[in-house]
C-alpha positions in Angstrom: 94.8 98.8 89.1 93.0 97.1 86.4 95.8 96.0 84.2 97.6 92.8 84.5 101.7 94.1 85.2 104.1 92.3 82.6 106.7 91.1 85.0 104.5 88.3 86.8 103.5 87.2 83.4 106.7 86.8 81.9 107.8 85.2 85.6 105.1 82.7 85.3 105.8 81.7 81.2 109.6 81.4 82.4 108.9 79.3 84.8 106.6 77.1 82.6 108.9 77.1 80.2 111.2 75.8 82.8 108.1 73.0 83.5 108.4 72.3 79.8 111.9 71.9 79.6 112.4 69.7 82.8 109.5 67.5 81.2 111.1 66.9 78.4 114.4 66.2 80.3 112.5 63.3 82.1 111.4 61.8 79.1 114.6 61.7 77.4 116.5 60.4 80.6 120.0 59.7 80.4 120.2 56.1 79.5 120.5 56.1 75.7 124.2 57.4 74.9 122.6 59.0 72.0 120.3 61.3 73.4 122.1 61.9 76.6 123.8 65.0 75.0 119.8 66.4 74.3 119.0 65.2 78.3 121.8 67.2 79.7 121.3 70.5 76.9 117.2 70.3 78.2 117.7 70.1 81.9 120.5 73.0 82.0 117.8 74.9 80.1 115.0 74.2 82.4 117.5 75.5 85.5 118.4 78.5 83.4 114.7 79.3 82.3 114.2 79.2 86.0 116.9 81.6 87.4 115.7 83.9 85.4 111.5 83.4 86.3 112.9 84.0 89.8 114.9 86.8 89.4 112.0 88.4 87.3 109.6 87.5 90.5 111.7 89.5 92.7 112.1 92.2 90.4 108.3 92.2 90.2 107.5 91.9 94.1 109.3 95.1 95.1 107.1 97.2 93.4 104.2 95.1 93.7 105.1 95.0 98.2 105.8 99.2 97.9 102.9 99.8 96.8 101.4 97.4 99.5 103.4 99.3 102.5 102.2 102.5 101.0 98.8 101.9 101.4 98.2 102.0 97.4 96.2 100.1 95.3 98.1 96.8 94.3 96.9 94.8 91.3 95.4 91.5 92.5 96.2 89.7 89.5 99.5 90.4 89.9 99.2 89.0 93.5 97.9 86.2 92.5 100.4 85.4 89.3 103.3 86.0 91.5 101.9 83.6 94.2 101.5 81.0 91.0 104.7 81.8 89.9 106.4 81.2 93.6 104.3 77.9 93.8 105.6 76.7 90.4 109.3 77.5 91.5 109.5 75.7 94.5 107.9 72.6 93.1 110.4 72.5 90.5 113.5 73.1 93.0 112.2 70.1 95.1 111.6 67.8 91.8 114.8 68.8 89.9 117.1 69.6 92.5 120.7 70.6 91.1 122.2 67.7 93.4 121.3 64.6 95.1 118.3 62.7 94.3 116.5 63.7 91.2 119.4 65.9 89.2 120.7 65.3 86.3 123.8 64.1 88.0 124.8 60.6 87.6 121.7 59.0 86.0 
């Protein structure tokens, strides 16, 4: 397979975009009343934007692991933009957790 599949690059620009949004989020922080409203709005948009990168990974590594068990050609790009795309995710649930240390609760 020569061509890059669509679902690990829209994965991996959600889950940037989540990187972007949580970024933003941390700049802002919570402490001015004012922009508090903006903090809260960014990080619920950086948790959405990454629900959905993982559910588009896992839509994208059943066909990509099929096609592995099969024996068939699989597309190393998409491999490899899947792998990025896992790494990105799971350094963004241990930054931004949704509770406890780090989430946008209580700051």
């Amino acid at each position: 397979m020569s061509s890059t599949p669509v679902g690990p690059v829209v994965a991996l620009a959600l889950a940037a975009g989540a990187a972007a949004s949580f970024s933003v989020s941390d700049a802002l922080g919570s402490v001015d009343p004012g922009t508090e409203q903006l903090f809260v709005g960014t990080w619920l948009l950086g948790w959405v934007l990454l629900c959905w990168a993982s559910l588009v990974s896992a839509a994208s590594a059943v066909p990509l692991l099929r096609r592995a068990v099969t024996r068939q050609p699989v597309s190393r790009s998409g491999a490899g933009l899947l792998g990025a795309t896992l790494a990105l995710i799971v350094v963004l649930v241990s930054t931004h957790p949704l509770w406890g240390s780090g989430s946008g609760y209580g700051a």
